[in-house]
C-alpha positions as CSV (number, residue, x, y, z in Angstrom):
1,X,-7.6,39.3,-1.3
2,X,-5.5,39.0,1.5
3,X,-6.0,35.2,1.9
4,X,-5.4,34.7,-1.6
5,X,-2.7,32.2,-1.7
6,X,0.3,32.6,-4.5
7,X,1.7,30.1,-6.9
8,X,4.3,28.2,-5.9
9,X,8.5,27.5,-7.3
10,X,9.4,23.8,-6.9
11,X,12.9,22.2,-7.0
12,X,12.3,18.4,-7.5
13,X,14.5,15.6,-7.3
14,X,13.3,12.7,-9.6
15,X,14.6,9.1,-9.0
16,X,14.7,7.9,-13.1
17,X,15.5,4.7,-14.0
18,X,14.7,2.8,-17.2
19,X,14.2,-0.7,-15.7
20,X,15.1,-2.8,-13.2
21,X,18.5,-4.0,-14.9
22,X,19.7,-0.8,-15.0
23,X,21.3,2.2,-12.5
24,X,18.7,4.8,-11.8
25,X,19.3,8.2,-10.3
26,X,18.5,11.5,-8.7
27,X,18.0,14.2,-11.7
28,X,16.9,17.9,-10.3
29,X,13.5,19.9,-12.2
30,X,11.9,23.1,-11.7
31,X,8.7,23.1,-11.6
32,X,7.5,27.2,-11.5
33,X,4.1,28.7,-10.9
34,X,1.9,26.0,-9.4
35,X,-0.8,26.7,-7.5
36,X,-1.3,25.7,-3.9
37,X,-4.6,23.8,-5.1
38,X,-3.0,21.3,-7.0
39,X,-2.2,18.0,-5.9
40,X,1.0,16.3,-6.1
41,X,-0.1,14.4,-9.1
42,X,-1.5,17.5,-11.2
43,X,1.8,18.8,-10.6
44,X,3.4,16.2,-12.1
45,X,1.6,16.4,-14.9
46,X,3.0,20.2,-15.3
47,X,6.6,18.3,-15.3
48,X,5.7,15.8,-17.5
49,X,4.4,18.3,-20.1
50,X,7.1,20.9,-19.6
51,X,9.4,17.9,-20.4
52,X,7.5,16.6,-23.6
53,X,7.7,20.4,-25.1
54,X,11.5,20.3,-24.4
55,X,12.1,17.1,-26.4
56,X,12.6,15.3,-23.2
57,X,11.6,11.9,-22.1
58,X,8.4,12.4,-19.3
59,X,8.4,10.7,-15.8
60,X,6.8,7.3,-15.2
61,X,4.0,7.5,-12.7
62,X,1.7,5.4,-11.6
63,X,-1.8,6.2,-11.4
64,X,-5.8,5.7,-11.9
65,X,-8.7,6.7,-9.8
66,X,-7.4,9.9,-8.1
67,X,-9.3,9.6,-5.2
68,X,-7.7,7.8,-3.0
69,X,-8.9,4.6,-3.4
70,X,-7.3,2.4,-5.8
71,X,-3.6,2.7,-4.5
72,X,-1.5,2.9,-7.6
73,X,-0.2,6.1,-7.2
74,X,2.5,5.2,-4.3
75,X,5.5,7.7,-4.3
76,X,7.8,8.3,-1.5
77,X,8.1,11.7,-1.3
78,X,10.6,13.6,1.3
79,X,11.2,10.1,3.5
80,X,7.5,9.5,3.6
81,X,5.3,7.2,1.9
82,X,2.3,8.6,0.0
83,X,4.0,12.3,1.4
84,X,3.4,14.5,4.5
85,X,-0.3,14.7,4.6
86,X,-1.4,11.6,7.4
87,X,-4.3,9.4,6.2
88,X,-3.8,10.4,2.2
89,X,-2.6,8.8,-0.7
90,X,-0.1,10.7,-2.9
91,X,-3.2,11.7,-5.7
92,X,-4.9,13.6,-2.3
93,X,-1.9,15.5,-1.3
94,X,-1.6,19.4,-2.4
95,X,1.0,21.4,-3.1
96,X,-0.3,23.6,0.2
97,X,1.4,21.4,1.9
98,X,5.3,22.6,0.5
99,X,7.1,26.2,1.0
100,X,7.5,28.1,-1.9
101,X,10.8,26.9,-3.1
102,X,11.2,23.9,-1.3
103,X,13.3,21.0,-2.9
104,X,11.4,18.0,-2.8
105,X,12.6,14.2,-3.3
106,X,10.9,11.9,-4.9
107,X,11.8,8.5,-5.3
108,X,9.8,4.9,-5.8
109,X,9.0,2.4,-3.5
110,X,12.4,0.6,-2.6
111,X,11.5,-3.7,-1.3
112,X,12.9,-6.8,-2.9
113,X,9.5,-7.5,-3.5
114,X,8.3,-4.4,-5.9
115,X,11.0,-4.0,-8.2
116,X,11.2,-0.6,-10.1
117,X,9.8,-1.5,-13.6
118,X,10.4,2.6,-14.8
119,X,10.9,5.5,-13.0
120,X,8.5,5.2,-10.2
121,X,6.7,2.7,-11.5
122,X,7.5,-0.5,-9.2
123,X,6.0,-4.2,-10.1
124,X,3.5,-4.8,-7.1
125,X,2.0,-7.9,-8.9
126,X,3.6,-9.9,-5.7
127,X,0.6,-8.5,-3.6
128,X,-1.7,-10.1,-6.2
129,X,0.0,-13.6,-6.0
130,X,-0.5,-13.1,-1.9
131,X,-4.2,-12.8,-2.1
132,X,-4.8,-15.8,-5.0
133,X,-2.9,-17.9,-2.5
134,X,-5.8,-17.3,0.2
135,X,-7.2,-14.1,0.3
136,X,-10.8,-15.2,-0.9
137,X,-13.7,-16.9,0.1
138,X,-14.0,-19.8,-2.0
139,X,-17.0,-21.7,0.0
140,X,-20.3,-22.2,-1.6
141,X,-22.7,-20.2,1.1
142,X,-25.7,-20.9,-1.0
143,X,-28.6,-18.3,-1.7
144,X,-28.6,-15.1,0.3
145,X,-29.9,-15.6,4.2
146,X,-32.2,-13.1,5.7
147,X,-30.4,-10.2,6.9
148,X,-31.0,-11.3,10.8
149,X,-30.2,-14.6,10.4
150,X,-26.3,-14.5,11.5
151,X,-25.9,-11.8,13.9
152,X,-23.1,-9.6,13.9
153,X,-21.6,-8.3,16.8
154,X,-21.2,-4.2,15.4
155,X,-17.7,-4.4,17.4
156,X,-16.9,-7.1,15.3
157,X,-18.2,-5.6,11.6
158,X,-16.3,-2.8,12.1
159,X,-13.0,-3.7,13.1
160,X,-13.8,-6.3,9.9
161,X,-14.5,-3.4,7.5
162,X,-10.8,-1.6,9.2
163,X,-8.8,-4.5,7.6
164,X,-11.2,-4.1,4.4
165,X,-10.3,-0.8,3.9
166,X,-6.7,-1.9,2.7
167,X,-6.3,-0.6,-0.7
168,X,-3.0,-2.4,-1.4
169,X,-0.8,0.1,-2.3
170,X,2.4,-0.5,-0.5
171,X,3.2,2.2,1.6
172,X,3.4,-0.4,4.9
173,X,6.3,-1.8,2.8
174,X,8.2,1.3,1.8
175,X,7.8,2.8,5.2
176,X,8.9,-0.6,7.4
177,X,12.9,-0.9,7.3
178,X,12.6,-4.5,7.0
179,X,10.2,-4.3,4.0
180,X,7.3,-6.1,5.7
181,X,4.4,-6.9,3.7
182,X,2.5,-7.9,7.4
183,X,0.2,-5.2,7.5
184,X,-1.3,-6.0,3.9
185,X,-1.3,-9.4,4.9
186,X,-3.2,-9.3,7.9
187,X,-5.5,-6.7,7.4
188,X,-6.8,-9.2,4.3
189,X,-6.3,-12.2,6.7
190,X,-8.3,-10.2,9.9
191,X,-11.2,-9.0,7.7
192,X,-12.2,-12.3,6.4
193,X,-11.2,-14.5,9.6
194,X,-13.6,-12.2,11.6
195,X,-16.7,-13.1,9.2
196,X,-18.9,-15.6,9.1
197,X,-18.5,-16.2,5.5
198,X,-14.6,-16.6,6.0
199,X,-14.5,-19.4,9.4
200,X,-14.6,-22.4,7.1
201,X,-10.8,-21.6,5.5
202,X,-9.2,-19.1,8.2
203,X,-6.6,-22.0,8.4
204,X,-5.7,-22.8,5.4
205,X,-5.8,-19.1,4.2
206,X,-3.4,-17.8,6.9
207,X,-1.1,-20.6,6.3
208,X,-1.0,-20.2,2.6
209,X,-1.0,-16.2,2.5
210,X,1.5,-16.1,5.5
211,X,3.7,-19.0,3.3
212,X,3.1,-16.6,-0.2
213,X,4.8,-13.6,1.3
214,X,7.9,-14.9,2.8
215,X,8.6,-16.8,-0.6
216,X,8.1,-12.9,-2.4
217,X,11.0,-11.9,-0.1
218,X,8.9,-9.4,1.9
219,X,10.7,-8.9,4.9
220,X,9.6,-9.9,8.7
221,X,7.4,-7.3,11.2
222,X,9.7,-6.3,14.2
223,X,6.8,-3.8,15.1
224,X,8.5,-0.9,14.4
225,X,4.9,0.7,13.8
226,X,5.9,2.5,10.5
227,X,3.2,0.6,8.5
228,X,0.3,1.9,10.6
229,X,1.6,5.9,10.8
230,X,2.1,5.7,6.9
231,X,-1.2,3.9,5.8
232,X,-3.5,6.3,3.6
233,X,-6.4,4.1,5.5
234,X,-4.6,4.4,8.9
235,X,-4.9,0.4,9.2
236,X,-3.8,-0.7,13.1
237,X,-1.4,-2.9,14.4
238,X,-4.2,-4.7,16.3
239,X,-4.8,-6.3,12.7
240,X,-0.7,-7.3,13.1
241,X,-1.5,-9.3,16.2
242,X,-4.5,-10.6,14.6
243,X,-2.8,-12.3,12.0
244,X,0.3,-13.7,14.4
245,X,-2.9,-15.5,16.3
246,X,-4.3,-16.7,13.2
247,X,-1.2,-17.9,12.6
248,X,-0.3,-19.6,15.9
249,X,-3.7,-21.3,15.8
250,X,-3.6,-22.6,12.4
251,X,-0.3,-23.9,13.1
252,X,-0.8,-25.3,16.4
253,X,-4.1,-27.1,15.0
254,X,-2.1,-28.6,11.7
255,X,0.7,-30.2,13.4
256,X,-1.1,-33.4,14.7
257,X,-2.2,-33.6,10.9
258,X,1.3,-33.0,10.0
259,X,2.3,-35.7,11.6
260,X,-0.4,-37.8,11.2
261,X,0.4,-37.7,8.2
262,X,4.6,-38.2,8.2
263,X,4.0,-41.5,9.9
């Protein structure tokens, strides 16, 4: 067939590294014969088992659902987190997308904050320890309300459900040049603040989440706008300022207690 599409020669670069206390590096695979339908991860596997038969130690990956949803399988591939396909994780990004003997680097995500526990496999608990600190509704609401009881502005429900859509993988880290965990933050901060269910603690949550990633070493936001172009769930910046108001409020409305307290 004339559309048929032929397999595709790879050259890859592979960061490796065996932990975090040692030196990793750059070491070169081919990878032959791969069709144009496979995604990044399925040709990984190839690698991995082309590796195994030679006696060789496979690659560490990350990964789980395949779909897109679940995060885990953050690579920075070429300069670009996740890859060159916009609005895709790296499991959802095919091979179509590369020339026929392209070279192709592949490294982990580099921040103080997710060190490189193999490979590219990096330690991303510190998101985790971010959303214990506040990223929760911990009020008792009581039995369920009728459906019409609290009215929802549909503006509002959906640009709530835009910062629920966060999957927390990490690409807004590896993509900012200061390391910035601010998009994670405040899409989990704008998504609750802007429900009912979340009003009672929208202080204290900001404070403490806001207070959680500085002391990970994530890095400040100096809206360089990477975050929002490499998100697999295109999260905006508007959720950014959201959080920086959260913030302002929270703190402006603590200080009397602050001091209150001090004296």
């Amino acid at each position: 067939m004339a559309n048929e599409q032929r397999n595709i020669n790879l050259t890859l670069k592979v960061w490796r590294q065996k932990n975090a206390a040692t030196k990793g590096k750059l070491v070169t695979y081919q990878v032959k014969d791969v069709s144009p339908d496979a995604s990044f991860l399925e040709m990984m596997d190839i690698l991995n088992e082309d590796l195994v038969h030679k006696g060789e130690e496979p690659v560490a990956f990350a990964h789980d659902c395949r779909e897109g949803i679940c995060g885990s399988c953050g690579m920075y591939i070429n300069g670009q987190a996740h890859g060159p396909d916009k609005g895709a994780a790296t499991c959802q990004l095919h091979i179509r997308k590369f020339k026929n003997g392209e070279t192709i680097t592949v490294e982990p995500w580099r921040a103080k904050g997710f060190p490189v526990i193999k490979d590219l496999v990096v330690d991303r608990t510190a998101f985790d320890r971010i959303l214990q600190s506040g990223g929760f509704v911990s009020v008792n609401t009581g039995s369920p309300r009728d459906a019409n009881e609290i009215l929802i502005p549909k503006i509002v429900a959906d640009e709530a459900f835009t910062g629920a859509e966060c999957i927390g993988c990490g690409a807004c880290v590896a993509a900012c040049p200061n390391a910035s965990a601010m998009l994670f933050v405040a899409a989990k901060v704008s998504h609750l603040a802007l429900m009912p269910q979340g009003q009672a603690e929208r202080r204290r949550r900001v404070e403490a989440m806001v207070a959680k990633m500085d002391e990970e070493g994530f890095g400040n936001c100096s809206n360089v706008g990477a975050c929002s172009a490499e998100c697999p769930k295109e999260i905006a910046q508007t959720h950014i300022a959201r959080l920086n108001k959260e913030f302002s409020l929270a703190k402006l409305f603590s200080k009397p207690e602050a001091e209150a307290i001090e004296g």
